[in-house]
N, C-alpha and C positions, 0 to 999 in steps of 0.2 A: 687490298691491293697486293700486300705482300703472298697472301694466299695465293692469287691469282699468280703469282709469275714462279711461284714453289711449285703449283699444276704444272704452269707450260711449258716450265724446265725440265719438269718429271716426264712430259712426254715428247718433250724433243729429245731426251737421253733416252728412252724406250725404240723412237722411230732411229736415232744414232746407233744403238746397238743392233737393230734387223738389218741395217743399212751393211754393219761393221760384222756381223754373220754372214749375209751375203757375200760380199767381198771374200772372204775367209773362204768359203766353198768354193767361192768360182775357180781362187787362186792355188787352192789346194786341188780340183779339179784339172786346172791348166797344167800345170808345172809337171803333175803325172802322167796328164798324156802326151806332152808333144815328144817326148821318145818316140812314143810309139805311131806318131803321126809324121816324126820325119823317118821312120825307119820304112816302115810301111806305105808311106804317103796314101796316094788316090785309091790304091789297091783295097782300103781297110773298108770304101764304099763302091766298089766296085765287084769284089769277085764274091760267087755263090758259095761259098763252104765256110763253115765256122768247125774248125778241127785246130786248138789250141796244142793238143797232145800229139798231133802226128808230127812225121817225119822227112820233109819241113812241114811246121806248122801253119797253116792256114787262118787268116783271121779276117774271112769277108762277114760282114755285118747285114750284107742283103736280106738272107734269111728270117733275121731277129728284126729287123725292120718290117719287113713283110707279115710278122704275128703278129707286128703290133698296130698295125695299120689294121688288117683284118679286124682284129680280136676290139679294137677302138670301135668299129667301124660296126661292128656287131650289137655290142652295148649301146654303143645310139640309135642304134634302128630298134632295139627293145625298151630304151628307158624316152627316148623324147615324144613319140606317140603316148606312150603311159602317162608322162610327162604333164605336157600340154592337156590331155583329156582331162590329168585329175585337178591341176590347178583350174580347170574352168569350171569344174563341178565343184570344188572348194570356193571360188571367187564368187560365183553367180548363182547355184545352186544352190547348194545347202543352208538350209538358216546356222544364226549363227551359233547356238548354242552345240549345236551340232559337229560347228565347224571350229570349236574353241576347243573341242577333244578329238576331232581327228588330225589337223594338221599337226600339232606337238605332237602326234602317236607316230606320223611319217617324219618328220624329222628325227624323229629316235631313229631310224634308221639307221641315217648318219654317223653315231656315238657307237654302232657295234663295232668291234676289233674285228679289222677283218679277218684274222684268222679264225671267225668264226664263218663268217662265209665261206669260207674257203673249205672247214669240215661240210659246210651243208653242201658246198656243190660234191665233195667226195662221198657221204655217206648217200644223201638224200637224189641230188641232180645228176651226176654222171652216171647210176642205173641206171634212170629213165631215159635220160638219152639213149644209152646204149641200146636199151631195149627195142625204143621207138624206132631208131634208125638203123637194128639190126645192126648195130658197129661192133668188133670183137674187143674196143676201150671204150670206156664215156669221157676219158679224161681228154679234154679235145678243145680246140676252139669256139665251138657254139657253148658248149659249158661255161667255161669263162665267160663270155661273149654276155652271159644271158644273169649269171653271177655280178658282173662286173657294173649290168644296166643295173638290178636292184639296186648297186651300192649308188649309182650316179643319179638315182630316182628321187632321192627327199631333195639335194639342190637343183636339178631342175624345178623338181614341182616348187620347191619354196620360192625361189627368183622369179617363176613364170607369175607366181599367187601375188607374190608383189606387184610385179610390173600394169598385170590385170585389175589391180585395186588403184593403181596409180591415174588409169584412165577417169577422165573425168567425167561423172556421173551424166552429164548434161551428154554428153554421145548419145547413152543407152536411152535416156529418155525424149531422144529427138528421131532414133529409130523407132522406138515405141511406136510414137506418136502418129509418124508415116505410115503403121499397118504392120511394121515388121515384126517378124514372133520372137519371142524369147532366145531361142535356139540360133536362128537369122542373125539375131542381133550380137549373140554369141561372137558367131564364126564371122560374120562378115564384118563388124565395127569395132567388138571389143578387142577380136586378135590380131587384126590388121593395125590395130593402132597402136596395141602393147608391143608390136614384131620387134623394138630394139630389145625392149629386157628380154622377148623368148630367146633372140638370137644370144643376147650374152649367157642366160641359163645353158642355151645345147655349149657354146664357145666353155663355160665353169663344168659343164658334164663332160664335156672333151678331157678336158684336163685333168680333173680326176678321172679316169677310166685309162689315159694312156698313162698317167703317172702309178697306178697299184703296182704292188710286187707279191706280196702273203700271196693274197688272191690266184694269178695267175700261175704262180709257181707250183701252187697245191694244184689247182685245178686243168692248164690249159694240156698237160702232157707232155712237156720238156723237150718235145722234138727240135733238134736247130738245121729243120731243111725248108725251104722254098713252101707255104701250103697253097694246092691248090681248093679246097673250100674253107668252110668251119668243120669240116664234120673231120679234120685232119687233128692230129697229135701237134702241136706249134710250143714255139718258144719266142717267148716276148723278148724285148732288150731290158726291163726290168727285171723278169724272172732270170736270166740269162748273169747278169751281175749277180745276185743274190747266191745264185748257185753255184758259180766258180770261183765268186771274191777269196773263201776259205781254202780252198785248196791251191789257187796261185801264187806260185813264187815271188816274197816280197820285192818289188823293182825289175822282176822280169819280163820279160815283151806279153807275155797273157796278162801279167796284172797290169802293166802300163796300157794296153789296151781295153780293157774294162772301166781303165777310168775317163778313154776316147770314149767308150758310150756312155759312160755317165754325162758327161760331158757334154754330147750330144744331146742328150737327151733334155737335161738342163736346159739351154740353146733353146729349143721345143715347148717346153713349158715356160719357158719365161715368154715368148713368142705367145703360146696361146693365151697369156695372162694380161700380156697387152690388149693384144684384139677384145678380149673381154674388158677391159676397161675402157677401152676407147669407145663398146658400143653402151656402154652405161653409162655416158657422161654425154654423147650424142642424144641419148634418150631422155635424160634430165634435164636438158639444154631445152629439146624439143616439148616438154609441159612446162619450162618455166616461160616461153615464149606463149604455149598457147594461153 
């Protein structure tokens, strides 16, 4: 018994301490932007230019929003197809011997620094883009975009692999039984029924992929204007932090505004970290009833 309340204690001071991090960022977060949020007000999401160094300085955030919506937006159209396809070839597919060395090989993924990605989109993926698309840089949006889905590819596929296994066996063999093939039974009972954990896997791949900075910073092209595709030079609001933090003046309106995006930004992922749990717990609800 005494055991037992030395554990509980040890991880209620573990979830008290994340709790007491939290708070600590948020408030180290607030306190440095509302300068720059009452000085600036509505203007800091409203006007097109991010020109910290001119004369007056300008500090619309349109732009960095705009890459990071894109450059998100890109990586999930490359990692959740990938996604989904290889979690049903993992779940259903593969026997398991097979499937006991490849999924730990795709989660390794996960454990690479991304400043390693970030050399592979510059050595290896921004040539070939360039090439492909005739561009006179590769360092661009779709680069990022397509870097950024690798990185969001082992939790998708892991979360989806779960969700898929969590269906209950008696589905697949009541479609069987009806006539339906393998495949049918696939697409039409297995994934329709696992759709809360897929939606929470793309909801966890949102989130990592708008939250990277290495990644985009090396790879997306730095530009802070308005893009009108991927194949454009962009700057994310991560990258964007990372690369001005060191050079702005400590407590000046450029660094107090860098910590309005951090800020923001924060606001956004804690946002998509709810929705993600909210559809996991919807989803668990939904097999402990069935």
């Amino acid at each position: 018994m005494q055991t037992e309340n030395i554990i509980r204690r040890s991880f209620f001071l573990v979830a008290l301490t994340s709790i007491i991090f939290l708070a600590g960022i948020l408030v180290t977060l607030v306190v440095n932007a509302l300068p720059a949020l009452r000085e600036i007000g509505l203007g800091l999401f409203t006007t097109t230019h991010w020109y910290p160094t001119a004369e007056p300085p300008e500090f619309g955030v349109i732009p960095l929003i705009a890459a990071s919506l894109w450059i998100t937006a890109g990586a999930l159209l490359f990692s959740v197809p990938l996604g989904i396809l290889f979690s049903l070839f993992l779940s259903e597919v593969l026997p398991e011997k097979i499937k006991a060395f490849l999924k730990p090989t795709v989660e390794l993924l996960a454990n690479i620094p991304s400043v390693v990605y970030g050399f592979f989109g510059m050595v290896f993926l921004a040539p070939l883009v360039m090439r492909l698309f005739h561009l006179p840089v590769g360092l661009n949006g779709l680069t990022a975009s397509i870097v950024l889905g690798i990185m969001a590819l082992p939790t998708i596929t892991s979360v989806c692999e779960d969700s898929l296994n969590a269906v209950p066996r008696t589905y697949r063999e009541a479609s069987l039984a009806l006539g339906a093939t393998k495949w049918e039974t696939m697409i039409h009972v297995t994934l329709p029924a696992a759709a809360s954990g897929v939606s929470a896997a793309v909801v966890l791949g949102l989130g990592r992929a708008i939250g990277e900075t290495m990644t985009v910073l090396m790879v997306a092209g730095g530009a802070a204007v308005i893009p009108r595709s991927l194949l454009q030079p962009m700057r994310p609001i991560t990258a964007n932090i990372a690369a001005e933090m060191g050079e702005a003046a400590v407590g000046g309106l450029h660094y107090q505004s860098l910590f309005a995006l951090a800020l923001f930004l924060l606001i956004i992922t804690l946002f998509i970290n709810q929705i993600s749990d909210t559809i996991v717990e919807k989803s668990r609800q939904r097999f402990k009833v069935q």
